[in-house]
FIDRENZA-745092 format. One record per residue (C-alpha): y, z, x; residue number from 1; residue in three letters. Coordinates in steps of 0.1 Angstrom, whole numbers, m for minus. Layout:
REM residues N
+-------+-------+-------+------+-------+
| north |    up |  east | lopa | bavex |
+-------+-------+-------+------+-------+
|     Y |     Z |     X |  NUM |   ALA |
...
+-------+-------+-------+------+-------+
REM end
This chain:
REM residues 447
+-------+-------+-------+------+-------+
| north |    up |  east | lopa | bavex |
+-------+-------+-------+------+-------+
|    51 |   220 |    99 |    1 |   UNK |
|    27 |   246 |    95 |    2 |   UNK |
|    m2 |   222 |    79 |    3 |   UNK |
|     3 |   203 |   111 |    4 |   UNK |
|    m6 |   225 |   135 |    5 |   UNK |
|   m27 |   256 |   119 |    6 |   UNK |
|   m65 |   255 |   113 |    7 |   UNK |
|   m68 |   253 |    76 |    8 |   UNK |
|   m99 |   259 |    51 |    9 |   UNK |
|  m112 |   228 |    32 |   10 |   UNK |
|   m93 |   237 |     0 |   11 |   UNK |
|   m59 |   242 |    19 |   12 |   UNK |
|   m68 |   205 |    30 |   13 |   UNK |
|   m71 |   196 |    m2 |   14 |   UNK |
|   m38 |   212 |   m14 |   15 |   UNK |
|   m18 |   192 |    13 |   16 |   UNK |
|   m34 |   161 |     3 |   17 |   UNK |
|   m25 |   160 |   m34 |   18 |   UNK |
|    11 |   148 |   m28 |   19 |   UNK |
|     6 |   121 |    m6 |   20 |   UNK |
|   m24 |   111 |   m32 |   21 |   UNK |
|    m6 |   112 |   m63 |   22 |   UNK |
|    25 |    94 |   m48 |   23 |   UNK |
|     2 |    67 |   m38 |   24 |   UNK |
|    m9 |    66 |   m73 |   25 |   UNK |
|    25 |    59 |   m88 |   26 |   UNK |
|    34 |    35 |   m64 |   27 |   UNK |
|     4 |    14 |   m76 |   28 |   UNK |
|    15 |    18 |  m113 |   29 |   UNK |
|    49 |     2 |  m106 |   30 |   UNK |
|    34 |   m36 |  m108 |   31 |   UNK |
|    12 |   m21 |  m144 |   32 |   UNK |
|    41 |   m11 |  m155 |   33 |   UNK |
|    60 |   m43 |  m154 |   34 |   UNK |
|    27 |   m63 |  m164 |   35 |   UNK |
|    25 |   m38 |  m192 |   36 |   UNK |
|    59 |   m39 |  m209 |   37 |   UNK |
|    61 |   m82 |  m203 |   38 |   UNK |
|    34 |   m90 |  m215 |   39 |   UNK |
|    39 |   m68 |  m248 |   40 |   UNK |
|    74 |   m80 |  m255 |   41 |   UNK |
|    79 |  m112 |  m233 |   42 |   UNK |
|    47 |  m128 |  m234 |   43 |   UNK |
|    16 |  m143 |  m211 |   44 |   UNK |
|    41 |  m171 |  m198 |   45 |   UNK |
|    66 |  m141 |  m187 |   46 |   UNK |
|    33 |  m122 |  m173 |   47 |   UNK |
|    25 |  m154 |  m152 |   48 |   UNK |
|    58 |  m156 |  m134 |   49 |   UNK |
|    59 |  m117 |  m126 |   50 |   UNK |
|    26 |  m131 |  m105 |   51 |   UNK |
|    43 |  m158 |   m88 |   52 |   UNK |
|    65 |  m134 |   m76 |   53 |   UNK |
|    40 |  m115 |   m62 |   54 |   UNK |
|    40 |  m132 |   m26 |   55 |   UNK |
|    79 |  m122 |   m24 |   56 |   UNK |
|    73 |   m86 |   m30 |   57 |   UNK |
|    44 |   m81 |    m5 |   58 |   UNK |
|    66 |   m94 |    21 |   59 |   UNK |
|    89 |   m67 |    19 |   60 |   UNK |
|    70 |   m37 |    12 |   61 |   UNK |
|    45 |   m51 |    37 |   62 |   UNK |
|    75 |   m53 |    66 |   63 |   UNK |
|    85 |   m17 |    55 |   64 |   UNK |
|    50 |     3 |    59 |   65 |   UNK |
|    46 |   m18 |    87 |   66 |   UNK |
|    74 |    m7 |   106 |   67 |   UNK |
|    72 |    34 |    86 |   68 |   UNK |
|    30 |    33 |   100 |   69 |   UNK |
|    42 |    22 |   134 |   70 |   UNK |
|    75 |    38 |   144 |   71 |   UNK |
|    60 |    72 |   123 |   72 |   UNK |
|    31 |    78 |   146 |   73 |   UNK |
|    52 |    78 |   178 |   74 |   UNK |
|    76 |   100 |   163 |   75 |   UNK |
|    51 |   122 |   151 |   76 |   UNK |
|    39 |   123 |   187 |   77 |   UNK |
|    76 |   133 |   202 |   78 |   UNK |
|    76 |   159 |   172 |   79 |   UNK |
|    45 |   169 |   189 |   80 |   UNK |
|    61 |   167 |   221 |   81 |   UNK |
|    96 |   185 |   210 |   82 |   UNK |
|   111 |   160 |   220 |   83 |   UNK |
|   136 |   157 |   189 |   84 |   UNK |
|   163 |   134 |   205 |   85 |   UNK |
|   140 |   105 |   212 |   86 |   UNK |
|   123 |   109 |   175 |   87 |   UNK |
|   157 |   106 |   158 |   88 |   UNK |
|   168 |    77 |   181 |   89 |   UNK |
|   136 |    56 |   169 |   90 |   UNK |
|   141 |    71 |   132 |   91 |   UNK |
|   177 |    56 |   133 |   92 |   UNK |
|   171 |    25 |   152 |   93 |   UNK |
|   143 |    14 |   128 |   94 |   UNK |
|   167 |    26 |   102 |   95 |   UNK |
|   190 |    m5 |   110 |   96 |   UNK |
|   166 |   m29 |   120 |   97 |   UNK |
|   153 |   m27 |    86 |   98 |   UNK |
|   191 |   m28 |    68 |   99 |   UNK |
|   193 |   m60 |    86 |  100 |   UNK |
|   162 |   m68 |    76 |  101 |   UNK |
|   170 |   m67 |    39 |  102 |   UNK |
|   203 |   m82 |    42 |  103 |   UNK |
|   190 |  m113 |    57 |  104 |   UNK |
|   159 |  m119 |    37 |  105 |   UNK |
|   181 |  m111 |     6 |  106 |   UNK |
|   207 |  m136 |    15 |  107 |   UNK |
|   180 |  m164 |    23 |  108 |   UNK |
|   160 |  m160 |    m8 |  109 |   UNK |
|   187 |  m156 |   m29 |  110 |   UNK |
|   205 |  m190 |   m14 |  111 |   UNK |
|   170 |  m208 |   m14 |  112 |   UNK |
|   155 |  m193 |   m49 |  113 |   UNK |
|   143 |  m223 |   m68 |  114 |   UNK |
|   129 |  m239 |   m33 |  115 |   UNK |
|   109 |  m207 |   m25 |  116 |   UNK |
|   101 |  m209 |   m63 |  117 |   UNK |
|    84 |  m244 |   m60 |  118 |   UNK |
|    68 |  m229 |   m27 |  119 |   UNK |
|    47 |  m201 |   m42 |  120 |   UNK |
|    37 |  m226 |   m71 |  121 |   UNK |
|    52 |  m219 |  m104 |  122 |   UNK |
|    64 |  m247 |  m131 |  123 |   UNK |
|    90 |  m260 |  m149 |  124 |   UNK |
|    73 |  m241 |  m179 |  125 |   UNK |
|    76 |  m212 |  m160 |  126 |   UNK |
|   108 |  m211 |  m142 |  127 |   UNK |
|   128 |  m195 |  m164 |  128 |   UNK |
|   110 |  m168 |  m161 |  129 |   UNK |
|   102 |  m167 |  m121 |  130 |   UNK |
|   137 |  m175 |  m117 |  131 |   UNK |
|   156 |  m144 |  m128 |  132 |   UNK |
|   126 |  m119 |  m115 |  133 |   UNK |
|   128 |  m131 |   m79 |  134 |   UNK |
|   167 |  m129 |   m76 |  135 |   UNK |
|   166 |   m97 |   m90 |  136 |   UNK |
|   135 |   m87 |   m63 |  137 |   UNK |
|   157 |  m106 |   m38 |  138 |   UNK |
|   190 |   m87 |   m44 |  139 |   UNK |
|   170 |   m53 |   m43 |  140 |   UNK |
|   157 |   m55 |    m6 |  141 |   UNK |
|   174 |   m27 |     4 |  142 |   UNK |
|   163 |     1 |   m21 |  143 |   UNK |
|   124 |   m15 |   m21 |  144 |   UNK |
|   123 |   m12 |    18 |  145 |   UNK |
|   141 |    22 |    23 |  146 |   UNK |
|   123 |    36 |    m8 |  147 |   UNK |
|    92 |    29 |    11 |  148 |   UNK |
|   103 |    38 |    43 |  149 |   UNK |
|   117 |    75 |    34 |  150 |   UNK |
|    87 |    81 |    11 |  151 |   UNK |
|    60 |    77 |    44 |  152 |   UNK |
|    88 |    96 |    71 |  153 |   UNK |
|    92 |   127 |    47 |  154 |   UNK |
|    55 |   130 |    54 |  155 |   UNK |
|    64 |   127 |    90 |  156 |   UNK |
|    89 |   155 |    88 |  157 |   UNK |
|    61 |   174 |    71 |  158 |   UNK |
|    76 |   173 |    37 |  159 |   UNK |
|    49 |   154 |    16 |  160 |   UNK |
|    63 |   170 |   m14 |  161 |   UNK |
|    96 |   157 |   m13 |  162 |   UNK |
|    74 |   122 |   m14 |  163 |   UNK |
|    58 |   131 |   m43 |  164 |   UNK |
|    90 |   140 |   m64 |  165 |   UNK |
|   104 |   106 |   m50 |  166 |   UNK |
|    78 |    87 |   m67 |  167 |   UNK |
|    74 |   111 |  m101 |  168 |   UNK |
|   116 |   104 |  m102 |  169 |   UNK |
|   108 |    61 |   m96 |  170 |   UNK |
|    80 |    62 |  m123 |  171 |   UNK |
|    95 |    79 |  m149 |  172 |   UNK |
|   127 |    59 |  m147 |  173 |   UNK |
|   105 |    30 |  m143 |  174 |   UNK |
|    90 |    33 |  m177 |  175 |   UNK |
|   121 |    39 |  m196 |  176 |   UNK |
|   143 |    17 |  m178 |  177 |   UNK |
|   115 |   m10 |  m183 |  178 |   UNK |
|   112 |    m3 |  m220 |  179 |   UNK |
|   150 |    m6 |  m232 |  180 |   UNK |
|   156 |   m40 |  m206 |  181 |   UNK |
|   125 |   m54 |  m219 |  182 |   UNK |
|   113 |   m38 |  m251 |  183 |   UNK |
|   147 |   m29 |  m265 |  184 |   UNK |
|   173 |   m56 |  m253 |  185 |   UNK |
|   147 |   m83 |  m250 |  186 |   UNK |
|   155 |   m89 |  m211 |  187 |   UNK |
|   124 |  m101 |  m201 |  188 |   UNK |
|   116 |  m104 |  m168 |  189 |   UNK |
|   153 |   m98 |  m158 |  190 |   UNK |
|   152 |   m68 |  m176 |  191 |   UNK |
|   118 |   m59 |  m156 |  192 |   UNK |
|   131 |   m65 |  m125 |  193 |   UNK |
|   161 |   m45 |  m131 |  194 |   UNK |
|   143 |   m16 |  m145 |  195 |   UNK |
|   123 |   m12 |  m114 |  196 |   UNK |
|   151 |   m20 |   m88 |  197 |   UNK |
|   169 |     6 |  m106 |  198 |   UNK |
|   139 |    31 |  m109 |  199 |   UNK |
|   135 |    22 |   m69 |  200 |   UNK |
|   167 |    29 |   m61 |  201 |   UNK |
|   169 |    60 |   m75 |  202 |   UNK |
|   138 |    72 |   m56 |  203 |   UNK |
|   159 |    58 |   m24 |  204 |   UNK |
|   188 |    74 |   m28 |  205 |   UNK |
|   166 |   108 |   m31 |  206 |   UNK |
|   151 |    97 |     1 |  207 |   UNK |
|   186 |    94 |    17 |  208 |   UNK |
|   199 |   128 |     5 |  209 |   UNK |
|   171 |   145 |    20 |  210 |   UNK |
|   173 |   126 |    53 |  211 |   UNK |
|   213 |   134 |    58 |  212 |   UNK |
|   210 |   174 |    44 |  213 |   UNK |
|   177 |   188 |    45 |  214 |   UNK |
|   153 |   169 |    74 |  215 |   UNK |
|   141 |   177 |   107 |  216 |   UNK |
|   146 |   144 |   116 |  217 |   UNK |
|   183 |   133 |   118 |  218 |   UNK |
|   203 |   103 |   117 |  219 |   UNK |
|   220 |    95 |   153 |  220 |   UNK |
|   236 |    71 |   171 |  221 |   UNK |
|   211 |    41 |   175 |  222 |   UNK |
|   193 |    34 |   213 |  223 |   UNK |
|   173 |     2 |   205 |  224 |   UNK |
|   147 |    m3 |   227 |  225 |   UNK |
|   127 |   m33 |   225 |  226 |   UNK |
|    98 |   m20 |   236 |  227 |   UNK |
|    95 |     9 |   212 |  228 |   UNK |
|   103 |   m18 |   181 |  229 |   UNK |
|    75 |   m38 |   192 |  230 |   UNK |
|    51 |   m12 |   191 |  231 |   UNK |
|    60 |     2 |   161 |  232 |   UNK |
|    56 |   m34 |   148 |  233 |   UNK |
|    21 |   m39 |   163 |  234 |   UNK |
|    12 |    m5 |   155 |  235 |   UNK |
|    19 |    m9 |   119 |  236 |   UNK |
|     3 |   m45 |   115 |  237 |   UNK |
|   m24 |   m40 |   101 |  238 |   UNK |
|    m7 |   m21 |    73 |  239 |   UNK |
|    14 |   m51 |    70 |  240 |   UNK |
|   m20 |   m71 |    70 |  241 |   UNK |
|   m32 |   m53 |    40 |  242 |   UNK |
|    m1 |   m58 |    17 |  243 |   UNK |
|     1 |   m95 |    28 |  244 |   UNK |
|   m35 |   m97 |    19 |  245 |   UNK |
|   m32 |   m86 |   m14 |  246 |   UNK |
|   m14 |  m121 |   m24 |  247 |   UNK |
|   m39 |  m141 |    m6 |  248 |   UNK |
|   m67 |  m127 |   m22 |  249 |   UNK |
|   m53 |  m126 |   m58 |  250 |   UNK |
|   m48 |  m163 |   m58 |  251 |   UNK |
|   m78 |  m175 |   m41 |  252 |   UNK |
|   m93 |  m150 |   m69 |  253 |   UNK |
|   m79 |  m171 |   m93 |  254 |   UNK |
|   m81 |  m205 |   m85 |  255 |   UNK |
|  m120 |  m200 |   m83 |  256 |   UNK |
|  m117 |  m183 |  m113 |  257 |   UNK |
|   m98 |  m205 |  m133 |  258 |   UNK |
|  m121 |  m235 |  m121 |  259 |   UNK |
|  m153 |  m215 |  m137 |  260 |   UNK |
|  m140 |  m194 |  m166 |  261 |   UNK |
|  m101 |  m209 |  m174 |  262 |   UNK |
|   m75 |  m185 |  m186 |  263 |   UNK |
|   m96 |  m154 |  m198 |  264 |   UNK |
|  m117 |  m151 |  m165 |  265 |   UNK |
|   m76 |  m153 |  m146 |  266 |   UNK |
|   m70 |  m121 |  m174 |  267 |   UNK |
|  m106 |  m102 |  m161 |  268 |   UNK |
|   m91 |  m109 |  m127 |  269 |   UNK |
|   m63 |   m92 |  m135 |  270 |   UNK |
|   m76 |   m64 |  m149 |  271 |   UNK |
|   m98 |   m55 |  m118 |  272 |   UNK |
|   m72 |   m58 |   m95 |  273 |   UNK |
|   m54 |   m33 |  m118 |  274 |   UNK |
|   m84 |   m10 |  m113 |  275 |   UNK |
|   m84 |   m18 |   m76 |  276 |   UNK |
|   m53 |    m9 |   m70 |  277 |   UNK |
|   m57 |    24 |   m86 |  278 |   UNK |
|   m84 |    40 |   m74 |  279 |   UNK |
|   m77 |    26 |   m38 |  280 |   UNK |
|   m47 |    45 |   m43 |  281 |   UNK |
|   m65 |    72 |   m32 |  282 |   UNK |
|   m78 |    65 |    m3 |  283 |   UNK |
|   m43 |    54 |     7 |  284 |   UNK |
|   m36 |    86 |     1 |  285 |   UNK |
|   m62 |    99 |    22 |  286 |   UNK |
|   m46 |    80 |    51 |  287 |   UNK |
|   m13 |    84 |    49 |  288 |   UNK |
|   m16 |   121 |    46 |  289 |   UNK |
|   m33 |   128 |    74 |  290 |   UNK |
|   m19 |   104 |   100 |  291 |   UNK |
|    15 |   124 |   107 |  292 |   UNK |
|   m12 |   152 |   113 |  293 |   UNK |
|   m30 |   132 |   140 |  294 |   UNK |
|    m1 |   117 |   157 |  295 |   UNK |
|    16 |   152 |   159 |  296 |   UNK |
|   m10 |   167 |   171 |  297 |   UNK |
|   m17 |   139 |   197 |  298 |   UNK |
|    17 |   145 |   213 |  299 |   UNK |
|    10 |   184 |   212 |  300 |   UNK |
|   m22 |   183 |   229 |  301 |   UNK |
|   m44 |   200 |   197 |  302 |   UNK |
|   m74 |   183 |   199 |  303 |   UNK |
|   m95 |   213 |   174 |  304 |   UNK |
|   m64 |   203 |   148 |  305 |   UNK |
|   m74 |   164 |   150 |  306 |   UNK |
|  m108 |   172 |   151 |  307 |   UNK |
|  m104 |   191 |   118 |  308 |   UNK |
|   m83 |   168 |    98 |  309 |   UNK |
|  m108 |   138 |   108 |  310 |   UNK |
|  m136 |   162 |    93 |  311 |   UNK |
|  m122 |   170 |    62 |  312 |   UNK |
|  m110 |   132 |    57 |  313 |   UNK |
|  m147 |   120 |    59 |  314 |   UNK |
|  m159 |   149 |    33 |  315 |   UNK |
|  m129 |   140 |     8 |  316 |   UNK |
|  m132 |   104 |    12 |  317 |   UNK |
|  m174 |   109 |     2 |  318 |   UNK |
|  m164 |   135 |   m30 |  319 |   UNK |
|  m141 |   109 |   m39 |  320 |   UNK |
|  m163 |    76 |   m38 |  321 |   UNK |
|  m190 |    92 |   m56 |  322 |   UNK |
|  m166 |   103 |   m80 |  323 |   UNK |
|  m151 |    70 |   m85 |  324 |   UNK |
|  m184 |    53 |   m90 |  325 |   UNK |
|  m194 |    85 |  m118 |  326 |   UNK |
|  m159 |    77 |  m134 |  327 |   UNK |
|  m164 |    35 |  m135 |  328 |   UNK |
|  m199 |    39 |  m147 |  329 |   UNK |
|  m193 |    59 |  m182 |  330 |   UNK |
|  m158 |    54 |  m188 |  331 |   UNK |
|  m158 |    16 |  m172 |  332 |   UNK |
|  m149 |     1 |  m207 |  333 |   UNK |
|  m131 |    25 |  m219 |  334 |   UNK |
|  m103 |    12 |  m194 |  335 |   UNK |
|  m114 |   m22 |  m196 |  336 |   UNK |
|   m99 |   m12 |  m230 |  337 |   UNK |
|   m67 |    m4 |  m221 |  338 |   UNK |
|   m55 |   m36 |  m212 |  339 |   UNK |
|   m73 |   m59 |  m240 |  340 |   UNK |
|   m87 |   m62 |  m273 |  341 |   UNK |
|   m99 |   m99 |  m262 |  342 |   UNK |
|  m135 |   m98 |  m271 |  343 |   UNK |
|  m143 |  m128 |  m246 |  344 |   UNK |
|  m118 |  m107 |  m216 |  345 |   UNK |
|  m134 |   m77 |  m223 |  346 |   UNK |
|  m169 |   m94 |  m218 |  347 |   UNK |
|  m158 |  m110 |  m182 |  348 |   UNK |
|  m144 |   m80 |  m171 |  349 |   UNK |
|  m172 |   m57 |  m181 |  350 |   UNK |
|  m199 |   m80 |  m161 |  351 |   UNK |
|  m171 |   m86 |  m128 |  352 |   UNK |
|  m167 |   m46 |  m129 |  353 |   UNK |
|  m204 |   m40 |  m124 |  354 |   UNK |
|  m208 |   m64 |   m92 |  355 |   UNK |
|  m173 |   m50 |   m81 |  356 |   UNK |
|  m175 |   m17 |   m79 |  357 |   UNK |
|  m198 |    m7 |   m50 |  358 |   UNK |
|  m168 |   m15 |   m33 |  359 |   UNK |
|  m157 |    20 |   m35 |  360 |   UNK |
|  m181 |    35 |   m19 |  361 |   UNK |
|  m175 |    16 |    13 |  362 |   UNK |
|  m137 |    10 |    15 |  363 |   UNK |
|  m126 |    47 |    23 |  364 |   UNK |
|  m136 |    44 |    59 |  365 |   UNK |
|  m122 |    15 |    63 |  366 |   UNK |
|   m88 |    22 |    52 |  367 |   UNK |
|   m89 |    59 |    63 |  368 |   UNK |
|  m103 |    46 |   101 |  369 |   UNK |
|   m76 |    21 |    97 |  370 |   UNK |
|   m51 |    47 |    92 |  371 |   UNK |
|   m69 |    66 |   122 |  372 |   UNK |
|   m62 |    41 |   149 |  373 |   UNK |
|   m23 |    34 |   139 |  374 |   UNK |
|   m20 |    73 |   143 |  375 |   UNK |
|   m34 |    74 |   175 |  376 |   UNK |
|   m13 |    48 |   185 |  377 |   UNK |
|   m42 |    18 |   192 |  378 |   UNK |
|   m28 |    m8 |   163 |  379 |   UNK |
|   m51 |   m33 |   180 |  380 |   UNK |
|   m79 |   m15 |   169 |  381 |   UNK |
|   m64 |    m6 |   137 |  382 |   UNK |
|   m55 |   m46 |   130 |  383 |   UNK |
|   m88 |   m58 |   138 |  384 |   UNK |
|  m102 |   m34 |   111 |  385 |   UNK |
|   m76 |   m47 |    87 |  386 |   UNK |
|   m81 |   m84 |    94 |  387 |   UNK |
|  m119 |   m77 |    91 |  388 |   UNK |
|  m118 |   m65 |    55 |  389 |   UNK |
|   m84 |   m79 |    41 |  390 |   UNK |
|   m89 |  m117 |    56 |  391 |   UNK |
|  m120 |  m131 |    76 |  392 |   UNK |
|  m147 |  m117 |    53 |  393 |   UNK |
|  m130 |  m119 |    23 |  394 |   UNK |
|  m127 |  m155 |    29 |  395 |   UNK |
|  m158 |  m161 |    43 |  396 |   UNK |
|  m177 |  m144 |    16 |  397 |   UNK |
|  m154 |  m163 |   m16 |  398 |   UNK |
|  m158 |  m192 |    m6 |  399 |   UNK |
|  m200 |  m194 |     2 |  400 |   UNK |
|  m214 |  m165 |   m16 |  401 |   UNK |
|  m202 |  m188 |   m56 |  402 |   UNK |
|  m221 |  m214 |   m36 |  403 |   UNK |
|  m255 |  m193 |   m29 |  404 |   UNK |
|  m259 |  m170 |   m57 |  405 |   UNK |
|  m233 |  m189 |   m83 |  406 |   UNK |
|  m196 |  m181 |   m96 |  407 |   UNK |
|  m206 |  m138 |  m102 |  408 |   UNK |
|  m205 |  m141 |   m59 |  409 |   UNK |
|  m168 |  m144 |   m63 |  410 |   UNK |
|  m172 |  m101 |   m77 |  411 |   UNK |
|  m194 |   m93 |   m53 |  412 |   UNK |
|  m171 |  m106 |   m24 |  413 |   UNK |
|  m149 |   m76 |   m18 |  414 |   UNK |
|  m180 |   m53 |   m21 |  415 |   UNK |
|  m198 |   m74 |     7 |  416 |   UNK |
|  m163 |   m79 |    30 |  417 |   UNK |
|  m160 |   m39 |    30 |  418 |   UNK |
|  m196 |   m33 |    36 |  419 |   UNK |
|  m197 |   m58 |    67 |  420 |   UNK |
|  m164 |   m43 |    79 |  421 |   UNK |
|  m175 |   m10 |    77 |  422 |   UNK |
|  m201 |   m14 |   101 |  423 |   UNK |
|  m173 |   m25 |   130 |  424 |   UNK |
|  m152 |     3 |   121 |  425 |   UNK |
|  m177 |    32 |   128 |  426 |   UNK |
|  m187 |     7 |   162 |  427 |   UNK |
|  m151 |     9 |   170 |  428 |   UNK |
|  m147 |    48 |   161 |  429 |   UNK |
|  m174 |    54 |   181 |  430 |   UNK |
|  m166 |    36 |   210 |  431 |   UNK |
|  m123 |    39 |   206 |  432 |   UNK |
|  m118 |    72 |   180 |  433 |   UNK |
|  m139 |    97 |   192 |  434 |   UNK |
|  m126 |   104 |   223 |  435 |   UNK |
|   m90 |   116 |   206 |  436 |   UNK |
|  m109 |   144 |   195 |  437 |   UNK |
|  m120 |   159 |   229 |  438 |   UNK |
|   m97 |   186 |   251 |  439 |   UNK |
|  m102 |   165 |   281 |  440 |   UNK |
|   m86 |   136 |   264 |  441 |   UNK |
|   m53 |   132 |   280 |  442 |   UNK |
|   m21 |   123 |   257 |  443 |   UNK |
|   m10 |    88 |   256 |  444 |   UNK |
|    24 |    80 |   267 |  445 |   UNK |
|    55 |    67 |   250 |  446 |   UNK |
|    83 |    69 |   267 |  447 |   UNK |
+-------+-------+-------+------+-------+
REM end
């Protein structure tokens, strides 16, 4: 705990950051990986129905970092507080409300697989290859939710490493599980699914070790309190938000983009959200990192501690959007690259990245202040920013912006939805955030 509540120098700040970054990095490679090895063995129709999928997936991981966000800053606060016994009540009691969780929306999707299929738009072309993906998504809940879960609490229990080896453990095993379903048995998406099920619950299980042997926090005897759950759930939200956006976005992305430039212009979309996910990895990173630091430090009354962990945030997240931009400006193709030889892709996607990536010099804030609210315990606040950026600009601006300045507004959308949203976060930092940071501030209460 000592990051949490000793002053540290920038480059000690740094140091504590790199776990939580790099796990948020490999969690975003777990989809490449997939759309790697499929689309190499299995073909484009077996890449199309990992997307269809997509909606399924963001659900559940969506419903776990809501609920890890939420119920994490409160028990960071009792941590604060030393109040032990009422953080492991609320660590165990969302423990089961999210077992139940998985069993429940395993059952259902699995007994309703080809209706939810039809729902989230595939074919008969491509059912055979939705089909098997989803049951196996379906059937591996469980490990997907508590994978996530663990990964953000062992930051929590001021363990960020033990995240970090969670995810280098999932993504290793990822790729080779991946590789001999797919490449070597000729599994296809079955054998995709499986590999990363498997991969994920390995990471799990490591999760699960650590929690009954080695954690501050301990598993007890359940005291559900309503009240506490919904909090944790509105607290988290907006986190919930931004996963659940991520579907909605990617297919309003494409059907524009499939009216204007067909098939190739749906691969450049692709690709871009591949490079989205990545380097917004970081600032995920940024956030998630330094929120058990807030909330701990909100329940202990250290107000210098907050003040300092809010400083260095804004610093990094600057180093790390001009070094983004630097990064996407000489070496742009050269990952373009990566994913195709397509002369007529690699075109699309060389224009869409210059109008697209501005947005990462604006969305660092966003998430970061996002982050900052949930912490503090003010999920309103925090869901308001999300909504702002994930849903009511992005919408706004794809579906006017092709019509005003033609079909290269439908890049420029994101770029525009975090520049506007930026704007009401520092309003509401000003007017919300700042006063966290003074002495006179008095703790909030969470009995």
């Amino acid at each position: 705990m000592n990051a949490f509540v000793k002053p540290m120098s920038y480059r000690q700040f740094l140091k504590y950051l790199v776990p939580s970054i790099l796990t948020m990095v490999f969690l975003s490679f777990y989809t490449t990986i997939d759309g790697f090895f499929v689309s190499r063995y299995a073909g484009s129709d077996a890449l199309a129905g990992i997307n269809i999928v997509i909606p399924i997936t963001c659900i559940i991981f969506g419903t776990a970092v809501m609920l890890a966000t939420g119920a994490g800053a409160i028990i960071g606060e009792y941590m604060g507080r030393n109040e032990q016994k009422k953080a492991n009540e609320l660590f165990s009691t969302v423990s089961v409300v999210l077992l139940i969780f998985s069993v429940v929306f395993a059952v259902v999707g699995i007994v309703f697989l080809r209706p939810i299929a039809v729902l989230l738009g595939t074919s008969e072309r491509l059912m055979p290859h939705v089909l098997p993906y989803a049951f196996v998504v379906f059937a591996g809940t469980a490990p997907m939710v508590f994978k996530l879960f663990f990964e953000y609490l062992v930051r929590t229990d001021g363990k960020p490493q033990m995240g970090l080896q969670m995810s280098i453990v999932g993504l290793v095993l990822n790729v080779v599980f991946d590789y001999f379903f797919v490449g070597v048995l000729g599994f296809g998406t079955f054998g995709a699914a499986l590999g990363t099920i498997l991969s994920i619950s390995a990471s799990a299980i490591i999760g699960l070790v650590y929690f009954l042997k080695h954690s501050t926090l301990k598993f007890c005897k359940p005291k559900f309190n309503a009240r506490l759950i919904w909090k944790s759930c509105t607290n988290g939200s907006s986190e919930m938000l931004t996963e659940l956006s991520t579907g909605i976005t990617t297919l309003l992305f494409n059907i524009i983009i499939m009216q204007n430039f067909g098939e190739d212009g749906v691969a450049a979309v692709t690709i871009i959200m591949y490079i989205y996910y990545f380097f917004i990895a970081f600032y995920m990173g940024i956030a998630v990192a330094t929120a058990p630091v807030v909330s701990y430090n909100l329940g202990a009354g250290n107000r210098a501690k907050i003040r300092e962990t809010v400083k260095y945030s804004f610093i990094t997240i600057g180093f790390t959007a001009i070094l983004i931009m630097v990064i996407l400006f000489f070496g742009g193709d050269f990952i373009i690259g990566l994913f195709t030889d397509n002369a007529h892709v690699f075109e699309l996607t060389s224009i869409a990245l210059m109008y697209f990536s501005p947005v990462f010099l604006f969305i660092g804030v966003n998430v970061f202040l996002s982050g900052y609210f949930t912490a503090v315990g003010d999920g309103l606040t925090s869901a308001i920013i999300s909504s702002l950026r994930s849903f009511f600009f992005v919408i706004l601006f794809i579906f006017t912006l092709p019509q005003i300045v033609g079909v290269n507004g439908v890049w420029i959308t994101m770029p525009l939805a975090e520049i506007s949203t930026i704007l009401f976060s520092l309003l509401l930092y000003q007017k919300k955030g700042r006063k966290y940071l003074s002495n006179s501030q008095a703790s909030a209460s969470i009995s």
